[in-house]
C-alpha positions as CSV (number, residue, x, y, z in Angstrom):
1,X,0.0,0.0,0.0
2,X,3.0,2.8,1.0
3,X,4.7,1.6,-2.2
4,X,2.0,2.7,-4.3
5,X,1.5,5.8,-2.5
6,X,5.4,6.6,-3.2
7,X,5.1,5.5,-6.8
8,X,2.3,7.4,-7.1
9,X,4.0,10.5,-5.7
10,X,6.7,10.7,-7.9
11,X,4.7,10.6,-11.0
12,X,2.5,13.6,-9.7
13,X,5.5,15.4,-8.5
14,X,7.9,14.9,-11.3
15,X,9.6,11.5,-11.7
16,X,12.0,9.3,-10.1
17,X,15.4,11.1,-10.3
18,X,16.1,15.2,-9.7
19,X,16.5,15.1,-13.6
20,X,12.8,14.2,-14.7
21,X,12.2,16.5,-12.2
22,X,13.8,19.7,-13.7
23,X,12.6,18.2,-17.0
24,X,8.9,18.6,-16.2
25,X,9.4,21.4,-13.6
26,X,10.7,23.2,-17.2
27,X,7.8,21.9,-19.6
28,X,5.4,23.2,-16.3
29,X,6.8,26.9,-15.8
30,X,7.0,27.4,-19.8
31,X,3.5,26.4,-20.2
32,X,2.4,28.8,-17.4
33,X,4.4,31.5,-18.4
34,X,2.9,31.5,-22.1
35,X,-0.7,30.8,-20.8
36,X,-0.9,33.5,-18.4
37,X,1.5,36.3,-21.0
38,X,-1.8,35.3,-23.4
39,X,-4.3,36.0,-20.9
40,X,-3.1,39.1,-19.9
41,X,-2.7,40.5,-22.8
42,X,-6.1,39.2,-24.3
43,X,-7.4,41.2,-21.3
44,X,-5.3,44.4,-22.2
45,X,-6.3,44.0,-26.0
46,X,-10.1,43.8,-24.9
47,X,-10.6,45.8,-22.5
48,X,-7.9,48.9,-23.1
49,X,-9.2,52.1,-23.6
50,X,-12.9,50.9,-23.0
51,X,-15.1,52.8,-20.8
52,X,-16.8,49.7,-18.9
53,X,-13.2,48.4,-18.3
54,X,-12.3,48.5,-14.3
55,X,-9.6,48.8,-12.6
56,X,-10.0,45.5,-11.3
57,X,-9.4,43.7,-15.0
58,X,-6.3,46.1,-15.8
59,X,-4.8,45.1,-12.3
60,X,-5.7,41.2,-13.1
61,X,-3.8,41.6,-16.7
62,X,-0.6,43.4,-14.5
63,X,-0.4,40.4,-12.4
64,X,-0.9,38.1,-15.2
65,X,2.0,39.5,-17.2
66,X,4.3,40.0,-13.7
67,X,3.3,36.0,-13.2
68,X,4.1,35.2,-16.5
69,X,8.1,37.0,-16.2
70,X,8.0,35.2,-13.3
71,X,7.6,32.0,-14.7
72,X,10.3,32.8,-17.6
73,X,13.1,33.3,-15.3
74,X,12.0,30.3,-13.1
75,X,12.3,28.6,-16.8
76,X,15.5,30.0,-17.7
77,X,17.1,29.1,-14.2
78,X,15.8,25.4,-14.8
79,X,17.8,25.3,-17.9
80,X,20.5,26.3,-16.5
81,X,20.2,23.9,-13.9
82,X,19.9,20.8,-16.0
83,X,22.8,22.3,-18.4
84,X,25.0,21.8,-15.1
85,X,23.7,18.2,-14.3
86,X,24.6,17.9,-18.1
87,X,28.2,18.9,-17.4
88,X,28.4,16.8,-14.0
89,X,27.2,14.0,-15.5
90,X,30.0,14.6,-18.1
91,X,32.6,15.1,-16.3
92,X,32.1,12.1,-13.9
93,X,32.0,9.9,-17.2
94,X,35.6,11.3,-17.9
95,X,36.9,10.2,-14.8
96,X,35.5,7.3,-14.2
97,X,36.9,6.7,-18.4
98,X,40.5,7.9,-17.0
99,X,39.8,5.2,-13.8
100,X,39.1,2.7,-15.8
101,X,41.4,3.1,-18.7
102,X,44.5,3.7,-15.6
103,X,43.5,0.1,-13.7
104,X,43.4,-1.8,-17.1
105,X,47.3,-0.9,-18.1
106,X,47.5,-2.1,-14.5
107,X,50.6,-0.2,-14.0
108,X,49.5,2.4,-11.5
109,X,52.5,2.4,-9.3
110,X,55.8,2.0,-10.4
111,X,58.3,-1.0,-8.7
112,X,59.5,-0.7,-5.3
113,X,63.0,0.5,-4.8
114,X,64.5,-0.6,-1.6
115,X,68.2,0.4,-2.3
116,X,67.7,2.8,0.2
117,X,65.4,1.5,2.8
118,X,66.0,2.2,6.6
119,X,66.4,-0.7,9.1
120,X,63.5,-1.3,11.2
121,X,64.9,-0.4,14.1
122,X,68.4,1.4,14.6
123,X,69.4,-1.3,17.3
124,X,68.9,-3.9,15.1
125,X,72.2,-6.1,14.9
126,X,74.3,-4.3,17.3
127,X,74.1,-6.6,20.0
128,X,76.6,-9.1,17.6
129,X,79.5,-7.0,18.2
130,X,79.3,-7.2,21.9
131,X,81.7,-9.8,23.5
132,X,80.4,-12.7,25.8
């Protein structure tokens, strides 16, 4: 029952991952932007200059069209948004291509050199040139 709820959820509220989400959030916010840009200036084309026309209609148009930039820049930002998932995504591929591409030559490290290693300890051995 919860896992329908949840499934149900995410297909209202955008999709399963933050990049169907953007996706629709985009299609969403350019579809209200044009929409309510139409109705307001349906309402400014109608009822401008008219003498019945109220104050009340030229207000609701100024909203409209203030809702509409609104929408637009909300729009915009969401495209820039999923142009920087775009470039994450890409840029993880390109590591993970240099990872994988580096642990195939299997020659990450070079040989060990121990021409010059330090004794473990710097008592080590002495004791051999002590008489009994």
């Amino acid at each position: 029952m919860n896992d329908l709820k949840v499934k149900k959820k995410s297909l209202v509220f955008g999709g399963e991952s933050s990049e169907e989400l953007i996706k629709n959030n985009l299609k969403l916010n350019l579809l209200s932007s044009v929409v309510s840009l139409m109705i307001a200036i349906a309402l400014f084309v109608s009822f401008f200059g008219q003498e019945y026309a109220s104050v009340v209609i030229a207000l609701a148009a100024g909203l409209l069209g203030a809702m509409s930039f609104w929408q637009f820049t909300t729009f915009y930002n969401g495209l820039r948004l999923r142009r920087n998932f775009a470039r994450r995504r890409e840029d993880s591929a390109v590591e993970n291509q240099t990872q994988i591409e580096s642990a195939q030559t299997k020659e990450l490290l070079s040989e060990a050199d121990f021409s010059d290693a330090v004794p473990i300890s710097v008592t080590e051995n002495t004791t051999r040139h002590l008489s009994e």
